[in-house]
C-alpha positions as CSV (number, residue, x, y, z in Angstrom):
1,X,0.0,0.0,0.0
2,X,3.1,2.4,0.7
3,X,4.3,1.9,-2.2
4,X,1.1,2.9,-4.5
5,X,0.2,5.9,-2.0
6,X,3.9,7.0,-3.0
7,X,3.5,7.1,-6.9
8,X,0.2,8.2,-5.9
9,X,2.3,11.9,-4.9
10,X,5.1,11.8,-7.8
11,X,4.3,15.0,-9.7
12,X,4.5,13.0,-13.5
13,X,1.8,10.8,-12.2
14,X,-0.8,13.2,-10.4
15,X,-0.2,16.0,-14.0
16,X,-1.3,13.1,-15.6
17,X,-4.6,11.8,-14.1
18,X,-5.2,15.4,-13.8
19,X,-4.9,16.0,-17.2
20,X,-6.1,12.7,-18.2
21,X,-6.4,11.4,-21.8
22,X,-5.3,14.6,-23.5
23,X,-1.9,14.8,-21.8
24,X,-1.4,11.3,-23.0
25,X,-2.0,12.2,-26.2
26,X,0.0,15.1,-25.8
27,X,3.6,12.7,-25.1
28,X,5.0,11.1,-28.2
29,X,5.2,7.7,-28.9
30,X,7.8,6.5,-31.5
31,X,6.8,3.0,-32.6
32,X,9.4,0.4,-33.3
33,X,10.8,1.1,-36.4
34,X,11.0,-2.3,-37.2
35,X,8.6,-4.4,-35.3
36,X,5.3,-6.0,-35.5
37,X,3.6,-2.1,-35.8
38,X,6.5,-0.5,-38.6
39,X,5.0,-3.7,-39.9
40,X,1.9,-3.0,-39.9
41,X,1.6,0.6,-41.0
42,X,4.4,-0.6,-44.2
43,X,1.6,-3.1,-45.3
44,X,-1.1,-0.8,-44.4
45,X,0.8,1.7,-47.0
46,X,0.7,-0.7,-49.4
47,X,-2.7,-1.8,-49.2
48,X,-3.8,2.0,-49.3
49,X,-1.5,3.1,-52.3
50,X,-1.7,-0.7,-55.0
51,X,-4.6,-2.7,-53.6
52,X,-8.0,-2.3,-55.3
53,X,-9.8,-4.9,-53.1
54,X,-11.3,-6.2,-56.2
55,X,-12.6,-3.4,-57.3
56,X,-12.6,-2.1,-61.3
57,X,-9.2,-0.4,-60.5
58,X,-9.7,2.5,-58.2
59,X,-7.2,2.3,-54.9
60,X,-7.5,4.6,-52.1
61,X,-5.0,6.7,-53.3
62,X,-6.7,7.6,-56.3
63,X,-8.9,9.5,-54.3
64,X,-6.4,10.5,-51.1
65,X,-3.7,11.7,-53.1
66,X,0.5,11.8,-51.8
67,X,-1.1,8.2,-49.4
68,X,-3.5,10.3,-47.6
69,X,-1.6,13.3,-47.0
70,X,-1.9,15.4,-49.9
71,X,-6.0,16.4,-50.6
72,X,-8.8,14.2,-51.4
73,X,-10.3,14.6,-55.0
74,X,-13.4,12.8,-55.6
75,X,-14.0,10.6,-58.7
76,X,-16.8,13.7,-59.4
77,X,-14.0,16.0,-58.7
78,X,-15.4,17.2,-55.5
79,X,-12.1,18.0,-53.6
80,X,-12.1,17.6,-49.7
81,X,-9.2,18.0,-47.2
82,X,-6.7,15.1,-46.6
83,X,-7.2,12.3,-44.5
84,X,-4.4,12.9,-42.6
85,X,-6.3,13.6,-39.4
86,X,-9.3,11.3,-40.0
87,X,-8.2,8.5,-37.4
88,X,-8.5,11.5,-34.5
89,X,-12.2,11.8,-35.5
90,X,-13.6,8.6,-35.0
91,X,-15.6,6.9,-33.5
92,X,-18.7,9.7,-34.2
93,X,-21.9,9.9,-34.7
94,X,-23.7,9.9,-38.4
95,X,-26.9,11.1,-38.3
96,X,-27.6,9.3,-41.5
97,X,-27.2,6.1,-40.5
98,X,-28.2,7.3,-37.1
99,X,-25.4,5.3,-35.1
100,X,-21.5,5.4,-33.9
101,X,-18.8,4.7,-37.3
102,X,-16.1,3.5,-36.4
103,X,-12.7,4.2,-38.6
104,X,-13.0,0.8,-39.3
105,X,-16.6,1.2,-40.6
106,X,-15.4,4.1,-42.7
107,X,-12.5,2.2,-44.5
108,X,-15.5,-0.5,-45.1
109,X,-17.9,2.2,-46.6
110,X,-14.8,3.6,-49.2
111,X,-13.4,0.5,-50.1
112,X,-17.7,-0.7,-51.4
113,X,-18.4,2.9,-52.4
114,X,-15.4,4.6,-53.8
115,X,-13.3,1.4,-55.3
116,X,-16.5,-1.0,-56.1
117,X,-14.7,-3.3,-54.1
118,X,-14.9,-5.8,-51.3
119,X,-13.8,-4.6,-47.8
120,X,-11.5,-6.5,-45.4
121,X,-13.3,-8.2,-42.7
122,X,-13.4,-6.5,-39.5
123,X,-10.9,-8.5,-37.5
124,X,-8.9,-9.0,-40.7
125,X,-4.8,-8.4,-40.8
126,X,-5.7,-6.3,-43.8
127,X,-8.1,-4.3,-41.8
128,X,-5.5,-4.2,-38.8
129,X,-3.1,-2.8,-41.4
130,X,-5.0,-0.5,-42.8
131,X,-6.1,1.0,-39.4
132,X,-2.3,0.9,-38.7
133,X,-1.7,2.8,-41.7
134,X,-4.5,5.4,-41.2
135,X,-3.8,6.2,-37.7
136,X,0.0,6.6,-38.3
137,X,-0.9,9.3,-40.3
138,X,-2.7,11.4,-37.3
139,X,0.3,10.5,-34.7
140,X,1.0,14.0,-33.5
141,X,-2.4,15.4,-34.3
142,X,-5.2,16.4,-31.5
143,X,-8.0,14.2,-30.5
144,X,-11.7,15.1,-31.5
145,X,-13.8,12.3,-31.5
146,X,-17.1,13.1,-33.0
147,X,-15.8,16.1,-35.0
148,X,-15.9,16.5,-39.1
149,X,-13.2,16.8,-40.7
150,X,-11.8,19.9,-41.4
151,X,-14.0,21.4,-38.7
């Protein structure tokens, strides 16, 4: 018990349960720039930039242009920001569909709408990848779960 009630009082620890999630956002976390999660994101990567997922030969960076960091131009020419930050805005709420999306849920809805093709399952390494991928692009960027983008 002495031992807790002393980390309890070390400065670090009370600034961060203080400041909760958004100081733990806030400290920077390089990855292992050769493990399992450099892994990951590098197949993410690929997946985002050559795989059409069966589709007629669309891939996600026809639309998210420079692999999701340059802006998005629609197929109707639409442009929209990047995606850069687009793992820092989910989960939200779409009134449309009138529940929670998930980022998961939102590579699901690109990869049937935009690419005619099939999604990765849910639980899929593809889908871990591509999440991997996705959210390596926001590292460094604020939280705002529920926002829009560009909002």
């Amino acid at each position: 018990m002495k031992t807790q009630s002393n980390r309890m009082h070390h400065p670090g620890v009370c600034a961060l349960l203080l400041l909760g999630a958004s100081a733990m956002a806030a400290i920077p976390v390089q990855a292992d720039e050769t493990g399992p999660l450099a892994q990951a994101v590098s197949e993410g990567k690929s997946l985002f930039t050559h795989h059409t997922f069966g589709g007629p030969g669309r891939t996600c960076e026809s639309c998210h242009h420079a692999g999701g960091t340059g802006p998005t131009v629609l197929p109707n020419g639409l442009r929209k920001l990047s995606i850069a930050s687009a793992a820092t805005h989910f989960p939200r709420f779409n009134p449309k569909a009138g529940h929670i999306l998930t980022l998961e849920d939102q590579v699901r809805r690109c990869v049937a709408g935009g690419l005619q093709g099939t999604p990765p399952a849910y639980d899929s390494t593809e889908m871990r990848s591509m999440i991997a991928y996705l959210t390596s692009l926001s590292q460094g960027k604020p939280i705002n779960m529920g926002a829009t983008p560009g909002k």
